[in-house]
N, C-alpha and C positions, 0 to 999 in steps of 0.2 A: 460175083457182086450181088449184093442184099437191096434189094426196091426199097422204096419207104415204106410198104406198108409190111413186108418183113421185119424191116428194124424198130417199126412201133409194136410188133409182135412178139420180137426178142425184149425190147426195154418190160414188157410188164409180165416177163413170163416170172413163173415161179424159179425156175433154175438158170444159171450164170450158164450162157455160150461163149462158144470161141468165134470172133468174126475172121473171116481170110485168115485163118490159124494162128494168129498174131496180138488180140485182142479179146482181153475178157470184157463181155458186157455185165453189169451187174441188172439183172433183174428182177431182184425182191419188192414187193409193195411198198412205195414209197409213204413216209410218214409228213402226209403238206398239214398238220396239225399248226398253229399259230404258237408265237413263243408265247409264254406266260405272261400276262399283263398289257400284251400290243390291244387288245382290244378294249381297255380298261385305260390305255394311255388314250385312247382314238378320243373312245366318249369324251373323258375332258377335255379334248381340245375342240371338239364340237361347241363345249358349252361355252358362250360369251361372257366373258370378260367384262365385267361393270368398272369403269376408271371413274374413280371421284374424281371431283374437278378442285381444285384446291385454289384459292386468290394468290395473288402476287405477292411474291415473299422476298424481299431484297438478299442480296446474293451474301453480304455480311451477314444477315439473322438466320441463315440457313445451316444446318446441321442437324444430319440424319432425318429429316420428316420434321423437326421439332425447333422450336424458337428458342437460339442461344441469347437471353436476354440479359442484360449487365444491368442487376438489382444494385443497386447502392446501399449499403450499409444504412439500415434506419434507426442506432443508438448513435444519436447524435452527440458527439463530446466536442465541447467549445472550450477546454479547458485550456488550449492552447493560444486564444486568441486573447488580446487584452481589453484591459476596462476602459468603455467610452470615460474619454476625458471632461462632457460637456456635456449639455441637454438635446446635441442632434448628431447624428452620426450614420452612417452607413451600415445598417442591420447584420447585411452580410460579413462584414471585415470585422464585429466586435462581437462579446459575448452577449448571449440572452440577458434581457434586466432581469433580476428578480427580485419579487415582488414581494411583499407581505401578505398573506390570506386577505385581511382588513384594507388594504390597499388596492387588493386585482378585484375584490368584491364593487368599491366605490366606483375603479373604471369604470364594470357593467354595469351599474346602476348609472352612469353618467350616459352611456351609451344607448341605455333602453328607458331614456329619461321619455315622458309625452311629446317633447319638439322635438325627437330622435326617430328611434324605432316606436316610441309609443307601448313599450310589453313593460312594466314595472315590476312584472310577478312574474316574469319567465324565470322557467330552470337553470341553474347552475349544475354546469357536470365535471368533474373530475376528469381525467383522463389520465392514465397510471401508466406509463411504458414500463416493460417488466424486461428483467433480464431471466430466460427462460435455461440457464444453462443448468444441469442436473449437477450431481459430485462427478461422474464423469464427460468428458468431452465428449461424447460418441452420445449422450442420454441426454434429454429434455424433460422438464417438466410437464406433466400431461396438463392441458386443460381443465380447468376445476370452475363450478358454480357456486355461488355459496350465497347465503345471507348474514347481516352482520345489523345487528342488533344497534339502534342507535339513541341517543338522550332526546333528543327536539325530531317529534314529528312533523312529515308536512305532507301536504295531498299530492302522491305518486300519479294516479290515476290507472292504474294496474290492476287486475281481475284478481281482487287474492282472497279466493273462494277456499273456507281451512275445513275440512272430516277431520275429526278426532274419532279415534275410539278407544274405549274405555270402559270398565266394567264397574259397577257401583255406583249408589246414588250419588255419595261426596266429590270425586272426579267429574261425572257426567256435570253437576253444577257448574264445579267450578269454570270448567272449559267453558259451559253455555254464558255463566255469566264475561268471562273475557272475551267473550266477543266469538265463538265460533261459528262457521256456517251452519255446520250440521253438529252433532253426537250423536252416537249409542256405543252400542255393542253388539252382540251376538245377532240382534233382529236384522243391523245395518248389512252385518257378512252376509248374513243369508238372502237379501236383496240382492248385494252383489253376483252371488252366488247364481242366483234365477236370472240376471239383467236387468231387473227393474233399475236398479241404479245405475248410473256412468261413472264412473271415475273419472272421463277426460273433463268433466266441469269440473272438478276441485286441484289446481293445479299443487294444492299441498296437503299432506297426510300425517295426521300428528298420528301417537297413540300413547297409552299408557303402559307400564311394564304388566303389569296386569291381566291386558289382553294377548299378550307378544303370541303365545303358542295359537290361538282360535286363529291367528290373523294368518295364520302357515300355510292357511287352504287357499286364499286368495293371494297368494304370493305372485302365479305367473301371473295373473290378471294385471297386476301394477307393475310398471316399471322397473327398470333395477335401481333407480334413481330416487323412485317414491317411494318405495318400501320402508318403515320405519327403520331409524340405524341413529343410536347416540351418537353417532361421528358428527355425522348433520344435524346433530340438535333436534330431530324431529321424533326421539322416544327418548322419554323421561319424567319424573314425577312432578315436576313442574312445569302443567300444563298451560296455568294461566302467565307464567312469561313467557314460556314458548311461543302462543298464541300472540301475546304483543308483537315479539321477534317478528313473527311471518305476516303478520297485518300489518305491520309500522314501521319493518326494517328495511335497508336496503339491498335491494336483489342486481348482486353482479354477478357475472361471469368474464371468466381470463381465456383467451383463446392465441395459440401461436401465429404465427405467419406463417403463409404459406411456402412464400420463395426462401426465407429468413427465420428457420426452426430455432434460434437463441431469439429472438424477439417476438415479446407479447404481448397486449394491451388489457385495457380495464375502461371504459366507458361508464358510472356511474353519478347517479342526481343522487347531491347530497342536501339539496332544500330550493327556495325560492328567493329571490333579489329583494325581495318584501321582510324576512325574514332576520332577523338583528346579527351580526356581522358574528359574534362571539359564538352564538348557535350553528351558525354555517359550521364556523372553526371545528367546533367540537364532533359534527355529523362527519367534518373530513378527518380527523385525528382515530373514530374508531373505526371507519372507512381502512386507512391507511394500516392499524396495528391489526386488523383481522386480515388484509393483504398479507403482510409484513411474515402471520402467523404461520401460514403457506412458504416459506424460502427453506430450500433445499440446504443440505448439511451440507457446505461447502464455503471458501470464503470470497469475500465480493459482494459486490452489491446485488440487491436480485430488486427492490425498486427501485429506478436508474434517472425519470424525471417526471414530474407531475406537471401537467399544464389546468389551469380554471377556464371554461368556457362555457360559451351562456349564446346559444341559437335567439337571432340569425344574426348576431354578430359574428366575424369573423376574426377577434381577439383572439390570442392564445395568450394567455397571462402565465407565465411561469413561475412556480412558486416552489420554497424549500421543503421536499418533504420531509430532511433529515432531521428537523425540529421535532418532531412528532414521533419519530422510531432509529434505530440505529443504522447507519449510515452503513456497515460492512460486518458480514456475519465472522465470528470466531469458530468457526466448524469443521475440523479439518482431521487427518487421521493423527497427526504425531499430540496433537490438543488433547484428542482423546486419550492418546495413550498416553501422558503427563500426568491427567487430570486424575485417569486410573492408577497411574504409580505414585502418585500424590496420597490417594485416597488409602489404598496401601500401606503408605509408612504414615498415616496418620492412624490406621486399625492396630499397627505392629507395636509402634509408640504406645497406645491406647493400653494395649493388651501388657505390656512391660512394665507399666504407670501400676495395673491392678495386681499383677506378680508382686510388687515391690510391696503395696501398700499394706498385700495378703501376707508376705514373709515379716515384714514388721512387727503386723499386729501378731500373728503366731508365736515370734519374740517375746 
């Protein structure tokens, strides 16, 4: 028989014995090395665990972390409901009235009379709900800012601080006399260039075609938005309408929803309650065809209903905007391809008409 302290003598020897002749012990150098990553698992479990604390979340709005919330369809259509028979009725149950421009105008002016609200001169705002759906189902219309040029001025009360640049006495004029903040040319870049100037005070940037290539150097300084671009009307050789445009037009932007990517809006002051009802019409009429000029190649409607409002009444006056532009575009692919095999057998026709007329005369 083997003591312990022989058989702890046999376990770490270099070579395998036989115990009572029956038994191999193995005793090579045992390898206690750690498995790969237990000590890398340890650490992280050492480190504590931060649990946010999150509010109470009712056990219906709960899914995955995140609030299943039931948005309701916000293009409202009453097309279904009938016409009040009489001068009172239950809002809910029948259609929206609608109004005349010159009629939702009179409301607010009745509403914002001195024994009223007391504001005679407050703003009237448009509100545009837009149907955002692209040519395809799956595509949206992005967001677009724009200005839109209108007949009757009125005090916006908005910063609209205009740089033009432009090269030559006759441009430089003309811009200063319409009204711009600033002009130059080359001196202006080269401010920019050093920092003496800001850009962020001039929230619009005309220029003339003239200058296009100097302006190249300052390109990342501006915007991708300010950068002159004909698209936006803000480089062209008609500097002193431009200038009107941006000083005296109306500045919207169309923005989607968030839960509801097919619906977008338009918030726009198209004048003041002071203002002669025919003037309004006309600030909303090229309001609505510079909207209008934005709708996507597809067919449907893409402005769906205008409401008139006027702070801190709480009116919505609905009114027709199909009077003013066309009610449903004609955009579609088989239109197109009509239109082109139309045009077709009218060049074919064409060309057949001047065969005939050449072999004649040659006759």
């Amino acid at each position: 028989m083997l003591s312990l302290t022989n058989v702890g003598f046999v376990r770490w020897a270099t070579t395998p014995l036989m115990v009572a002749g029956a038994r191999l012990l193995h005793t090579a150098t045992l390898d206690l090395a750690a498995r790969k990553g237990t000590r890398e698992k340890a650490r992280k479990a050492k480190v504590k665990k931060v649990v946010e604390k999150v509010g109470f979340i009712r056990h219906d709005l709960r899914k995955k972390g995140k609030l299943n919330l039931n948005v309701a369809n916000k293009h409202i259509d009453d097309s279904w409901k009938q016409e009040p028979k009489d001068d009172c009725w239950v809002s809910k149950y029948y259609k929206w009235r609608v109004y005349t421009v010159e009629e939702a105008i009179q409301c607010h002016r009745e509403t914002h009379h001195p024994t009223v609200y007391n504001l005679p001169n407050a703003p009237l705002y448009a509100h545009v709900e837009l149907n955002m759906q692209a040519e395809k189902v799956t595509r949206f219309v992005d967001n677009f800012q724009r200005m839109v040029a209108i007949p009757h001025r009125f005090e916006h009360g908005e910063n609209r601080n205009i740089i033009v640049f432009a090269k030559g006495q006759d441009p430089l004029k003309e811009a200063k006399d319409a009204g711009a903040t600033l002009v130059g040319g080359m001196e202006l870049i080269k401010e920019i260039q050093n920092g003496d100037l800001q850009l962020s005070e001039y929230p619009f940037v005309l220029a003339h075609p003239n200058i296009l290539p100097e302006l190249v150097v300052i390109r990342g300084l501006l915007k991708k938005n300010k950068f002159p671009n004909p698209r936006s009307g803000t480089l062209g050789v008609n500097l002193a309408e431009m200038i009107q445009k941006y000083a005296h037009g109306i500045n919207y932007s169309a923005a989607k929803d968030e839960q509801q990517k097919d619906f977008g809006s338009i918030v726009a002051c198209i004048g003041t309650l002071q203002m002669e009802a025919k003037h309004l019409e006309s600030n909303l009429t090229a309001l609505l065809q510079d909207v209008n000029s934005m709708r996507p190649k597809r067919e449907g409607r893409f402005v769906t209903r205008v409401l008139l409002k006027s702070p801190p009444s709480g009116e919505n006056l609905k009114i027709n905007p199909f009077l003013y532009i066309p009610e449903e575009g004609v955009f579609s692919k088989r239109s197109a391809k009509t239109t082109d095999a139309a045009a077709g057998e009218e060049e074919d026709a064409e060309q057949e008409e001047e065969q005939r007329s050449a072999a004649s005369g040659g006759a």
